[in-house]
C-alpha positions in Angstrom: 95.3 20.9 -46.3 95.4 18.8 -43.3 94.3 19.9 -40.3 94.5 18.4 -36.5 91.0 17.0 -35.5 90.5 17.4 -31.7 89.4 14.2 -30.1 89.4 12.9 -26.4 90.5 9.6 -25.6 87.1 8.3 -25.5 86.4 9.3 -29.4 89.6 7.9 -30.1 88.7 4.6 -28.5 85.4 4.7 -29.9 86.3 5.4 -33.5 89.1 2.7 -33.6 86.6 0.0 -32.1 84.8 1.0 -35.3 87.2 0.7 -37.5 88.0 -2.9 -36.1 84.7 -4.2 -36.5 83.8 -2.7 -40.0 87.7 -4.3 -40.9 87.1 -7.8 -39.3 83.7 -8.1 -39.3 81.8 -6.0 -41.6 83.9 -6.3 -44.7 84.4 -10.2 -44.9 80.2 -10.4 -44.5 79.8 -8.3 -47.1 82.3 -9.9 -49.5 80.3 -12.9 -48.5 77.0 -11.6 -49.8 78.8 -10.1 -52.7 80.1 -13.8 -53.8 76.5 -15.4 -52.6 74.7 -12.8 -54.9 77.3 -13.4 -57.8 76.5 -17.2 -57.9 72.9 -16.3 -59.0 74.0 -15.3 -62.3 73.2 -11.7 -64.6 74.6 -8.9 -62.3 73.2 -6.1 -63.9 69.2 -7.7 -62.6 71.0 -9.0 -59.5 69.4 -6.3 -56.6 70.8 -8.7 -54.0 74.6 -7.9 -55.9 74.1 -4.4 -56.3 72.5 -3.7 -52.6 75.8 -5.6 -51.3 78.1 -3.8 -53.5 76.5 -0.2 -52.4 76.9 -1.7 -48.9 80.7 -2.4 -49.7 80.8 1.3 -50.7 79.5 2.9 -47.5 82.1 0.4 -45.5 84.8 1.4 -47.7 84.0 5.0 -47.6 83.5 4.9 -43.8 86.8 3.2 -43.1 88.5 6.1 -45.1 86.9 8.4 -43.5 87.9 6.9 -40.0 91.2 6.3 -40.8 91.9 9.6 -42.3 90.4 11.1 -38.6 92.8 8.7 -36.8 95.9 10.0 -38.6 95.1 13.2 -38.3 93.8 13.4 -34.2 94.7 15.0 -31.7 94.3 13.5 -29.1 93.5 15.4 -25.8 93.7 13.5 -22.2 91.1 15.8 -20.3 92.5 14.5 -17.4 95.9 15.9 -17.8 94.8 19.5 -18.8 96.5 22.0 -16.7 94.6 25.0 -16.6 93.4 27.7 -14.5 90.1 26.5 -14.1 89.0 27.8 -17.5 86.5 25.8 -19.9 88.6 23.9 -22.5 88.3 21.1 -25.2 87.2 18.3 -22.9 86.3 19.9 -20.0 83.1 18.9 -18.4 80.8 22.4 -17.7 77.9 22.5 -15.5 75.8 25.7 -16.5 73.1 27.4 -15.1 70.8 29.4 -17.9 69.6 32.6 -15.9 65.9 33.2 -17.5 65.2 29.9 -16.5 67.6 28.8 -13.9 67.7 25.2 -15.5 71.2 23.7 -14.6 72.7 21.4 -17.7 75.9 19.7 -17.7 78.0 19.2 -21.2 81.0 17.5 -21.8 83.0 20.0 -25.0 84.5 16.9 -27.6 85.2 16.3 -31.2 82.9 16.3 -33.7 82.5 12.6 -34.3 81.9 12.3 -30.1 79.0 15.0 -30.2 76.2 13.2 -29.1 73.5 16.0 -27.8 71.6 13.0 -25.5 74.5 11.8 -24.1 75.5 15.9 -23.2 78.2 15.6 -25.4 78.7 18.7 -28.0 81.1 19.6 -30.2 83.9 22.1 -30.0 82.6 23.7 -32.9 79.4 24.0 -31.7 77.7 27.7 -30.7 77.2 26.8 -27.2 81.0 25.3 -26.8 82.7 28.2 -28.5 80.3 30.7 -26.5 82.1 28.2 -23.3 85.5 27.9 -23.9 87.8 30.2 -22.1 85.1 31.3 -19.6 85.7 30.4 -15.8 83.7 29.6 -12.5 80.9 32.2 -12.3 81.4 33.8 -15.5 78.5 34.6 -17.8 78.6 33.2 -21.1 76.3 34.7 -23.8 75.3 32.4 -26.5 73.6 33.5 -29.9 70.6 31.1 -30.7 67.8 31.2 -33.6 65.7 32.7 -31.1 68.0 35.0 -29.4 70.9 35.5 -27.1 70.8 32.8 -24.1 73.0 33.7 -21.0 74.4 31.3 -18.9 76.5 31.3 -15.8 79.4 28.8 -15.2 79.0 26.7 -12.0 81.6 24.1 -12.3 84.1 23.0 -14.7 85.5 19.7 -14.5 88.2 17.6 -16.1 87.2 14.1 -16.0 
């Protein structure tokens, strides 16, 4: 069953700069080690063959994996999102939580962009789906571990 994978055009960027490098640079190194560690003779005692062949693996694997994403993306343009200034999948929200009246700011992206100390979280994350669909000066209630965290919407951007 394949299914879209949301992704802005950053993650999309991102992810195929990976793939680039792991294709021309990370996979010829390793076959070089690979070819270095099979000139030394018995394989089977050979930890310099086997710790560049489980190194192959995790390359391989990963470039799967990042193809597969690529093929099945969608990608989203935050910047051409027309909406009526509702939180969406890219949407940049700056929140105030009302117990504490910290402000945070959190850009909603894929998966593979979720980076918590960059404020990026993912789509499927409590705090995004709590978000999405809220507008300017909405509350949003979110369901933690410790309890249910309100926060009121102070901006949404698309950038």
């Amino acid at each position: 069953m394949n299914k879209e994978i949301p992704m802005t055009l950053n993650g999309e960027k991102k992810l195929r700069k990976e793939l680039e490098f792991l294709k021309n640079v990370k996979r010829p190194l390793i076959i070089k080690e690979i070819s270095k560690a099979r000139a030394h003779g018995d394989l089977k005692e050979n930890a310099e063959y086997q710790s560049a062949k489980e190194e192959q693996s995790f390359c391989e694997g990963r470039i799967q994996e990042i193809e597969f994403k690529l093929s099945n993306s969608y990608i989203i343009d935050v910047k051409k999102i027309i909406t009526k200034n509702r939180v969406v999948f890219g949407s940049t929200v700056t929140i105030l939580q009302i117990k504490s009246k910290k402000k945070f700011i959190y850009q909603i992206v894929g998966d593979d962009e979720a980076n918590f100390k960059k404020k990026l979280i993912s789509v499927n994350s409590p705090m995004s789906r709590g978000l999405i669909g809220k507008k300017n000066n909405e509350i949003a209630i979110i369901e933690t571990p410790l309890g249910c965290v309100e926060y009121k919407i102070l901006k949404i951007e698309y950038i």
